[in-house]
C-alpha positions in Angstrom: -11.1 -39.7 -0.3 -12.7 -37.3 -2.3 -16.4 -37.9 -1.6 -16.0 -38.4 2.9 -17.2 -35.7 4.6 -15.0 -32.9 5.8 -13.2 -33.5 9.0 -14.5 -32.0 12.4 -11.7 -29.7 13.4 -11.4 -28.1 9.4 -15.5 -27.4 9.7 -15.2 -26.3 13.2 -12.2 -23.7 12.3 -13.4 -22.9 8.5 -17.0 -21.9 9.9 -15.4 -19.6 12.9 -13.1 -17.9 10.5 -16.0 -17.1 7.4 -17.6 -15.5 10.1 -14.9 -14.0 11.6 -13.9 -12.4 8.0 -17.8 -10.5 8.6 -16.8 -8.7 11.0 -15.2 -5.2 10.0 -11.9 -4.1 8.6 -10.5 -1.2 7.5 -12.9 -0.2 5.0 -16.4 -0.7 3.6 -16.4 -3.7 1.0 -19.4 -5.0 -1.2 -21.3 -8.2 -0.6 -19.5 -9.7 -3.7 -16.0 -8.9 -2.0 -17.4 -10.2 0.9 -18.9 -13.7 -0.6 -15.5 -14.2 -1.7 -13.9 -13.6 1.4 -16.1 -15.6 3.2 -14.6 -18.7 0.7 -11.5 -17.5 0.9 -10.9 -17.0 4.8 -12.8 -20.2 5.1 -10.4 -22.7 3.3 -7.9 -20.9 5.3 -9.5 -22.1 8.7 -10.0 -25.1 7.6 -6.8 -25.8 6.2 -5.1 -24.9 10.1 -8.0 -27.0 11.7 -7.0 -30.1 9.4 -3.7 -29.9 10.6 -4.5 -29.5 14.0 -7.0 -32.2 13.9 -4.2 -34.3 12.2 -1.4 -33.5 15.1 -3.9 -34.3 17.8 -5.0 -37.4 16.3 -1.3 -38.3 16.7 -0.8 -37.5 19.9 -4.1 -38.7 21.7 -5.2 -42.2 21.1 -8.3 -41.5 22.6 -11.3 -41.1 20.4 -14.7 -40.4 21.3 -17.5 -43.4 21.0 -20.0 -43.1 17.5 -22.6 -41.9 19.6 -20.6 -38.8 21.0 -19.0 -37.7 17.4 -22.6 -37.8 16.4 -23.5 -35.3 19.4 -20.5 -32.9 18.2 -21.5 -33.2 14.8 -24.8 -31.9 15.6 -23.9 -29.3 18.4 -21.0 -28.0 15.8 -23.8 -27.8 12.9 -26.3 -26.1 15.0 -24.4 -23.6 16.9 -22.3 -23.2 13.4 -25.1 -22.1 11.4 -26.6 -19.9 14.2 -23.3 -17.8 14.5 -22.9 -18.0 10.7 -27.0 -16.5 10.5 -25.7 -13.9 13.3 -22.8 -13.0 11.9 -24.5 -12.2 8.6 -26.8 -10.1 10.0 -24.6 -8.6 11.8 -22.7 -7.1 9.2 -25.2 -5.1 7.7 -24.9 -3.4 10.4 -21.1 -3.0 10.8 -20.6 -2.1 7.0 -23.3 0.8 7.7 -21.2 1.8 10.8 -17.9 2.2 9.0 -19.5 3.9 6.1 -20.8 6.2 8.4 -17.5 6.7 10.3 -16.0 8.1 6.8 -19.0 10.1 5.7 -20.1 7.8 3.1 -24.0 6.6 1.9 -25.2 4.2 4.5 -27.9 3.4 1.8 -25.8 0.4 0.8 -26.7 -3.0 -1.4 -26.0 -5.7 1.4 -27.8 -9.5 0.0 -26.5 -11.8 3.1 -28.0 -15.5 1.4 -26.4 -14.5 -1.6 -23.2 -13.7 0.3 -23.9 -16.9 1.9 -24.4 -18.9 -1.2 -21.2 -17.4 -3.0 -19.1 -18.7 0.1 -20.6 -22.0 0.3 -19.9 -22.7 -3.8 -16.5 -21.5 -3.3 -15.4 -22.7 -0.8 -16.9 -26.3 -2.1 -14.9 -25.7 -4.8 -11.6 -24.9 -2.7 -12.2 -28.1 -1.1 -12.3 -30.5 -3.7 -9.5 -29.0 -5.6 -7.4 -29.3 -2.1 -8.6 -33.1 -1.6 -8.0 -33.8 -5.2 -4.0 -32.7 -4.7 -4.2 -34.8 -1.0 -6.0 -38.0 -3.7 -2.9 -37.8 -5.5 -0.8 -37.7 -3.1 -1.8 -40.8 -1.6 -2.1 -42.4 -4.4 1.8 -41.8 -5.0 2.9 -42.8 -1.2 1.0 -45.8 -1.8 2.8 -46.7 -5.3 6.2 -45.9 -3.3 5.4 -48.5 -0.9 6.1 -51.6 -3.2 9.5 -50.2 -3.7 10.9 -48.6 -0.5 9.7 -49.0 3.5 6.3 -46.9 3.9 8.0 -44.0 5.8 10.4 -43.8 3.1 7.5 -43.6 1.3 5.2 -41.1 3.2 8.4 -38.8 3.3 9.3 -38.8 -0.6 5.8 -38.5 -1.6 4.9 -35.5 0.8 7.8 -34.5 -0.9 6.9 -34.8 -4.3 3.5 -33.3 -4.1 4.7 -29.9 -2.4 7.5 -29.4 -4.7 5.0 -30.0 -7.7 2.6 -27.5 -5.6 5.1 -24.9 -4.8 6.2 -25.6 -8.4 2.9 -25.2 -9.9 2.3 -21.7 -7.8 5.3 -20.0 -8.6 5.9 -20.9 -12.2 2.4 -21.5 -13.7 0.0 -19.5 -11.3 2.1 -16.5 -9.9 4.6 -16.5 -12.8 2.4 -16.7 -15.4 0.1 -14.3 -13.6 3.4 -11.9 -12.9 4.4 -12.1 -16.9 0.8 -11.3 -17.7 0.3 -8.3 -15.7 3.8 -6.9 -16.5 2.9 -7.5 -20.5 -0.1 -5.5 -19.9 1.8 -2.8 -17.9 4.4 -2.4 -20.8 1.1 -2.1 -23.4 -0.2 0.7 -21.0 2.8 2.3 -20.2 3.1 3.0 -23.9 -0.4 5.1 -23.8 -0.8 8.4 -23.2 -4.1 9.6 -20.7 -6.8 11.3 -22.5 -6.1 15.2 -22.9 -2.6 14.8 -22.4 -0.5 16.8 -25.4 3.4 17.0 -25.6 4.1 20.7 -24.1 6.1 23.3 -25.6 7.5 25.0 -22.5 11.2 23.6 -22.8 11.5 23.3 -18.7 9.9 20.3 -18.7 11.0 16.8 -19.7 9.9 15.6 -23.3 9.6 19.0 -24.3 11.3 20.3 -27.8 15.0 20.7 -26.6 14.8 18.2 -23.7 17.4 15.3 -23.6 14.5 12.6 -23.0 11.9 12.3 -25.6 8.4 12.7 -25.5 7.6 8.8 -26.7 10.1 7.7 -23.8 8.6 8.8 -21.0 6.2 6.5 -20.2 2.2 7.0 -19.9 2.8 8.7 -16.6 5.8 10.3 -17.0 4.0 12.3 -20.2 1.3 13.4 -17.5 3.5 14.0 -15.2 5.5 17.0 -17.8 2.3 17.4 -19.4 0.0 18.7 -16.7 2.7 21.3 -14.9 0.9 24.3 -13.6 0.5 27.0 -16.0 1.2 31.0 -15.2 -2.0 32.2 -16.2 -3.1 29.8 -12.9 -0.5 30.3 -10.8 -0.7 34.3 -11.6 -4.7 33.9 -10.5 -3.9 32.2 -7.4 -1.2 34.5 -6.3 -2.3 38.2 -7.9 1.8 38.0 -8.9 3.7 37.7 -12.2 4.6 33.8 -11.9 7.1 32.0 -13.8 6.7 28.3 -15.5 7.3 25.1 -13.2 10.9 23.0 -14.1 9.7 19.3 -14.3 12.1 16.6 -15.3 10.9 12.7 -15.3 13.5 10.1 -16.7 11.0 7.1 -18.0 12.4 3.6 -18.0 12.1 3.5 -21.4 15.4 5.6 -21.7 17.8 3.4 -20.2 17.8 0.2 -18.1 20.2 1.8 -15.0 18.8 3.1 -12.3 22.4 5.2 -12.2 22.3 6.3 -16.0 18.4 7.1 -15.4 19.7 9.6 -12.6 22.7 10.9 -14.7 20.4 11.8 -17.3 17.6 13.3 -14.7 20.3 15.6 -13.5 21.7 16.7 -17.0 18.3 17.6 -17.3 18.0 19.2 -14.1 21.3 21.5 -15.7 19.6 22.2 -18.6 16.5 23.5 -17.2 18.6 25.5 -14.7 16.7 23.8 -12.0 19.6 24.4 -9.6 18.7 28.1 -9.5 14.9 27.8 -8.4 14.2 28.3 -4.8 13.3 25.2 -4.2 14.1 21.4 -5.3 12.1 18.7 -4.9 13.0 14.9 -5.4 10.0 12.9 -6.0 9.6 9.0 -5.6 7.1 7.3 -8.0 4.7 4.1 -7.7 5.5 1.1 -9.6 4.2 2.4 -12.8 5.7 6.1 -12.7 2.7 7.8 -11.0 3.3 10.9 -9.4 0.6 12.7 -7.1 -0.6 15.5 -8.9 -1.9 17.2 -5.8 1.8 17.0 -4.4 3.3 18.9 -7.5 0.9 21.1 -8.2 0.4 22.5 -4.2 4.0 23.1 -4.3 4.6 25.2 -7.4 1.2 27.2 -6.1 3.1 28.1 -2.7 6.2 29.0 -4.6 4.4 30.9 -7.4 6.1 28.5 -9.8 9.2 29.1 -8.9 10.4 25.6 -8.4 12.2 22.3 -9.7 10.9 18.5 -9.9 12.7 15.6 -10.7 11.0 12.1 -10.8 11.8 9.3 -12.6 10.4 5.5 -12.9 11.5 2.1 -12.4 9.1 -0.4 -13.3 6.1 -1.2 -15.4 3.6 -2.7 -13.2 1.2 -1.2 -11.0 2.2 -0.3 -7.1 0.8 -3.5 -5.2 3.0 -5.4 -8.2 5.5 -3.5 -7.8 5.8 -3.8 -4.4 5.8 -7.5 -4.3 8.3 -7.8 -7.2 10.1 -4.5 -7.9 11.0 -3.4 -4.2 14.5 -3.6 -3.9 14.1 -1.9 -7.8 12.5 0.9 -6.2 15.0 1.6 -3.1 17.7 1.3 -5.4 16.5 3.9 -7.7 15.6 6.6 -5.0 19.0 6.1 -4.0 20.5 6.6 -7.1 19.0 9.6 -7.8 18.2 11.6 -4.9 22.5 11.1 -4.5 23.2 11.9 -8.1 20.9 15.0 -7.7 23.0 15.6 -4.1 26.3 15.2 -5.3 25.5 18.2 -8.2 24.0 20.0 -5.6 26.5 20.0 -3.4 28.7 21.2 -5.8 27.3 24.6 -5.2 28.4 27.5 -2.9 25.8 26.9 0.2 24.3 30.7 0.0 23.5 29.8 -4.0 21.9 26.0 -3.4 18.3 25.7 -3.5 16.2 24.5 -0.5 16.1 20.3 -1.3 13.4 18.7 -0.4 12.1 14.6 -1.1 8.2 13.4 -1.3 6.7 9.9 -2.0 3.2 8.6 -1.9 2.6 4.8 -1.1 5.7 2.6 -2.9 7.3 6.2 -3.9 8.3 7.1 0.2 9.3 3.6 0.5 11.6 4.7 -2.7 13.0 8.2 -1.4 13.3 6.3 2.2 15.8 4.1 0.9 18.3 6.5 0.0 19.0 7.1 3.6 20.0 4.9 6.4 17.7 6.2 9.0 16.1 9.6 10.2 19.2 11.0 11.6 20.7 10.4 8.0 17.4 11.6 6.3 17.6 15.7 8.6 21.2 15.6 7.8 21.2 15.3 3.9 18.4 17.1 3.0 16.0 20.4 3.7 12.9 18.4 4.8 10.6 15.5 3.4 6.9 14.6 3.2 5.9 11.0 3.3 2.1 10.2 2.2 0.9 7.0 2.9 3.9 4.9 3.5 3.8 1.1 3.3 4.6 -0.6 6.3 8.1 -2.0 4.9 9.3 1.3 5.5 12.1 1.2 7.6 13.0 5.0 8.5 8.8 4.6 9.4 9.3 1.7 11.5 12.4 2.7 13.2 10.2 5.9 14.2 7.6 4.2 15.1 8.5 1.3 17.1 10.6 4.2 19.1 7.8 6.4 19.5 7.2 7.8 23.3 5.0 5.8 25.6 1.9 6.7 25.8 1.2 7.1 22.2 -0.8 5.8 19.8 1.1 4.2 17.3 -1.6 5.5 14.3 -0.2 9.3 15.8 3.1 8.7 17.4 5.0 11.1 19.6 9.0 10.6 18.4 11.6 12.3 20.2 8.9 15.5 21.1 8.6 16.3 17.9 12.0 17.6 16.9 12.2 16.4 13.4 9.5 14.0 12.5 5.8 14.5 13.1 2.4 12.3 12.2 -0.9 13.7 10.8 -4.0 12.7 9.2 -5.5 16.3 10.2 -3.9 19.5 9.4 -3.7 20.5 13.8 -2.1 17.2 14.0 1.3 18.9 13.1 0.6 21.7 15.4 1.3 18.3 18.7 3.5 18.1 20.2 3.4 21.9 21.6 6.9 22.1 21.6 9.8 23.7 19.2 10.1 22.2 15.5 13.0 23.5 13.9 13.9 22.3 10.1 14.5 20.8 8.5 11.1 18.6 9.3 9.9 15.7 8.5 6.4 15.1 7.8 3.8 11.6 7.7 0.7 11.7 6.3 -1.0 8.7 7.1 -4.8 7.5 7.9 -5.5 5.5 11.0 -7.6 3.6 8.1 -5.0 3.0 5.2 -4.3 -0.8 4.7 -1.2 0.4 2.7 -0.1 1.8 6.0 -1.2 -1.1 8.1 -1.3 -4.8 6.0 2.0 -6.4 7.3 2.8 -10.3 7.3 3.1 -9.7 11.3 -1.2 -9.4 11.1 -1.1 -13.0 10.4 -0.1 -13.9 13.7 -0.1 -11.4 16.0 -2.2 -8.0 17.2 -1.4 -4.8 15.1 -0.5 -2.0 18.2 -2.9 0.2 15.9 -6.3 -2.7 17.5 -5.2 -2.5 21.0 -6.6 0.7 23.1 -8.1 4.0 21.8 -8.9 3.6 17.8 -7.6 5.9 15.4 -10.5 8.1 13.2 -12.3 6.6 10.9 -11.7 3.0 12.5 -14.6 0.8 13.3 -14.3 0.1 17.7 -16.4 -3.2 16.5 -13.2 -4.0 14.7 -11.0 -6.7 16.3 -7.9 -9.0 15.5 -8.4 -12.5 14.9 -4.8 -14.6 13.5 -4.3 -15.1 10.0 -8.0 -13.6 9.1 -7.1 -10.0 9.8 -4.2 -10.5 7.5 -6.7 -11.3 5.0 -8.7 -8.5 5.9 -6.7 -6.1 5.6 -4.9 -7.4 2.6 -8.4 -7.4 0.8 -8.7 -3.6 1.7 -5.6 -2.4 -0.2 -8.0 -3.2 -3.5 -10.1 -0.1 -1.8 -7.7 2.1 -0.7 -8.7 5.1 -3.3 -12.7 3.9 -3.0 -13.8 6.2 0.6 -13.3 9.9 0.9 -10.1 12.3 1.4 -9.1 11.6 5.2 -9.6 8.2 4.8 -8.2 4.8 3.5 -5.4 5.9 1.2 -6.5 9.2 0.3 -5.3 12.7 1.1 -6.6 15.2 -0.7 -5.5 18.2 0.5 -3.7 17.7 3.4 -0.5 17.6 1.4 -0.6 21.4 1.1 -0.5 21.3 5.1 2.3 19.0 4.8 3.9 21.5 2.4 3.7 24.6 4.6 5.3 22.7 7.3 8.2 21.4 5.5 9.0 23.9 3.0 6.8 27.1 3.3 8.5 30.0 0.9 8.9 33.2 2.7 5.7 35.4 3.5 3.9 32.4 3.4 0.7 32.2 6.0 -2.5 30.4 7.5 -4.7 31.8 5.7 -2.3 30.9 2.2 -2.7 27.6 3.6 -6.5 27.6 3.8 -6.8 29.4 -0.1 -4.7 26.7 -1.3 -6.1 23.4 0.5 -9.5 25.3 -1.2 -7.9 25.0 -4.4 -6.5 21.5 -4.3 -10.1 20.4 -3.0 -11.8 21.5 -6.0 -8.9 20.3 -8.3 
């Protein structure tokens, strides 16, 4: 069982779908990535080709004659290894193209019979692991059968083995592997970054006189205060007297409740007197409390300092984590505080309120998103939002863009001409449609080429809109969709989201300041602002 040679349709599928997984993705990988994803993709295909070999063998009695298996055996070898040599030198080729497409060193480190050899040992040793769990399996069926019919049998034993494989999974892999990586997200959370010292301004969290302490912030939360834009910068940058930045961060350290976490952020906010800056901004975190320090610091530059951040954070682990296990922890804390901040807000006579605006990166829009029910809810609640890179889970995102105008592309969609919510990955892409934006405004920054933007389960099985017609920049055209491999591929590229330059994969730079100026721009603010600041945020 464990020594027979694989079966025709699992080599058949496996080898089509290692070399499928050449081709490009999303981003540039290494040849070690790419060895493993090789293995990877290739158990994969071989597992569905097993299965479909299986179900045909059950449905057609026929089988071919020795001499004609031997024939396909051979024609499958040869023309397997051929495409396999193609394919590998191939990509070479479509690594250099991509890289070049983002601006990168096409002098890369590409070793295809080592990538070869990496796939071929792991995905050996995929293989006998699986026929060691179908060994045991048989060898339970078969003990079943002095006891009960065989098809009593056959059923309780398939049974058995994928409850103790689904078992083994979820409570010893992923579980364990889960436990692990939140133990060592707790550990780190209790860090501080290099260079980071408790501040002394008492308008930000952590401060002396500040209702959350310093040690309970959490490592990013202490960055976060830490790191707010100083006058003597702020003064440079605008040849104006400038005041000092109100940040407040509630770490999950403090308390346990997303709703006391808010109550606290906005008795903070009081404290401050954050409700008398120009400006308020509400700002969604990644899984471990990460804030974008581009996004905060571009806006206290525009407004001279003259503004108000609140932020607080809801897990420990890191986003991709996070977002498999914390989601509904971060939806539920973006609504309980951008409607605890709200509700205080409100309370205010409308000429005295301060403009309110939301931003999230990555997990953190998917956070602020879920304090609304959909756009209509988002323009009518607040004065204006910028989303960076948002997963595609979001579902004020996917609402806009499954209801985008025809014609399109779904990487730069058209919604509603414009009115509210527009899509950019360059600064003029805010400037489309030509037609009247009133606020409050809604702004995406997304790359055509951010897997955070793009992996979704649906890539398993079916074409992505953003691989069918014109490609968005920075996309490979050699790219192409193949089922369940693209998934992979794409999953693979969220691990290099932050590794290619701003404009590309998952990082912006300084486009947020363009995003800025269109949703919140403080009065007398120009162009030419625009261009001194993204200059600033560049070399930041």
């Amino acid at each position: 069982m464990v020594r027979r040679r694989p079966g025709f349709g699992g080599t058949l599928l496996a080898t089509l779908f290692a070399c499928a997984s050449l081709t490009p993705s999303l981003l540039p990988r290494t040849w070690l990535y790419q060895g493993v994803m090789c293995a990877v993709t290739g158990i994969l295909g071989y597992a569905v080709g097993a299965v479909l070999g299986a179900f045909g063998r059950a449905v057609v009695s026929y089988r071919l004659p020795e001499r004609g298996r031997r024939i396909a055996w051979q024609v499958l070898i040869g023309g397997g290894g051929a495409l396999a040599a193609v394919a590998l030198w191939y990509s070479v080729d479509w690594q250099r193209d991509l890289r070049a497409l983002m601006g990168m060193d096409t002098r890369i480190t590409w070793f295809p019979p080592v990538i070869f050899a990496i796939a071929v040992a792991l995905f050996t040793l995929f293989l006998l692991i699986s026929r060691l769990v179908r060994l045991g399996g048989r060898a339970l069926i078969d003990w079943l059968g002095r006891f009960v019919p065989a098809y009593v049998g056959h059923i309780v034993g398939v049974l058995v083995i994928s409850l103790v494989v689904v078992v083994f999974a979820d409570d010893v892999v992923f579980s364990a592997f889960a436990a692990r990586v939140s133990e060592v997200s707790s550990v780190t959370n209790a860090g501080t970054h290099p260079g980071v010292r408790k501040p002394t301004s008492g308008l930000v969290s952590g401060a002396p006189g500040s209702l959350v302490t310093w040690e309970s912030l959490g490592k990013e939360g202490r960055r976060f205060t830490a790191t707010a834009t100083t006058r003597a910068r702020l003064t440079a940058f605008s040849g104006r007297p400038a005041a000092d930045p109100i940040r407040v961060y509630v770490g999950l350290d403090t308390t346990r409740s997303p709703q006391a976490q808010a109550a606290l952020a906005v008795r903070e906010l009081e404290r401050t007197g954050a409700f008398t800056r120009p400006v308020l901004a509400v700002l969604g975190t990644t899984g471990t409390g990460w804030v974008d320090q581009h996004v905060a610091d571009a806006l206290e530059y525009m407004y001279n300092g003259r503004t108000a951040m609140v932020a607080l954070q809801y897990s420990y682990l890191p986003s991709w984590a996070s977002f498999l296990l914390d989601r509904d922890k971060a939806a539920a804390a973006g609504r309980a505080l951008f409607e605890a901040v709200r509700a205080r807000w409100a309370r205010m006579p409308p000429g005295d309120r301060p403009r309110l605006v939301l931003s999230g990166e990555s997990l953190g829009s998917y956070q602020m998103e879920g304090a609304f029910l959909d756009l209509e809810d988002l323009a009518a609640r607040a004065d204006g939002a910028m989303f960076i890179g948002p997963p595609n889970a979001n579902h004020i995102w996917r609402s806009v863009t499954n209801g985008r105008e025809p014609g399109s592309p779904v990487w730069r969609p058209v919604y509603q001409a414009g009115k509210t919510v527009r899509f950019a990955q360059r600064p003029d892409d805010l400037d489309r449609p030509a037609e009247p934006w009133p606020h409050p405004r809604v702004v995406y920054l997304q790359n055509a080429s951010d897997p955070v933007v793009w992996w979704s389960p649906e890539l398993i099985y079916r074409r992505p809109a953003w691989l069918v017609g014109a490609r968005g920049p920075g996309v490979n055209p050699e790219m192409n969709w193949f089922p369940l491999v693209t998934f992979w591929q794409v999953l693979v590229d969220l691990t290099a989201g932050l590794s290619v330059p701003p404009g590309h994969g998952h990082r912006y730079g300084p486009n947020v300041v363009d995003g800025w100026a269109a949703v919140a721009p403080p009065p007398g603010w120009s162009a030419a602002d625009t261009d001194r600041l993204r200059a600033l945020i560049s070399s930041s």
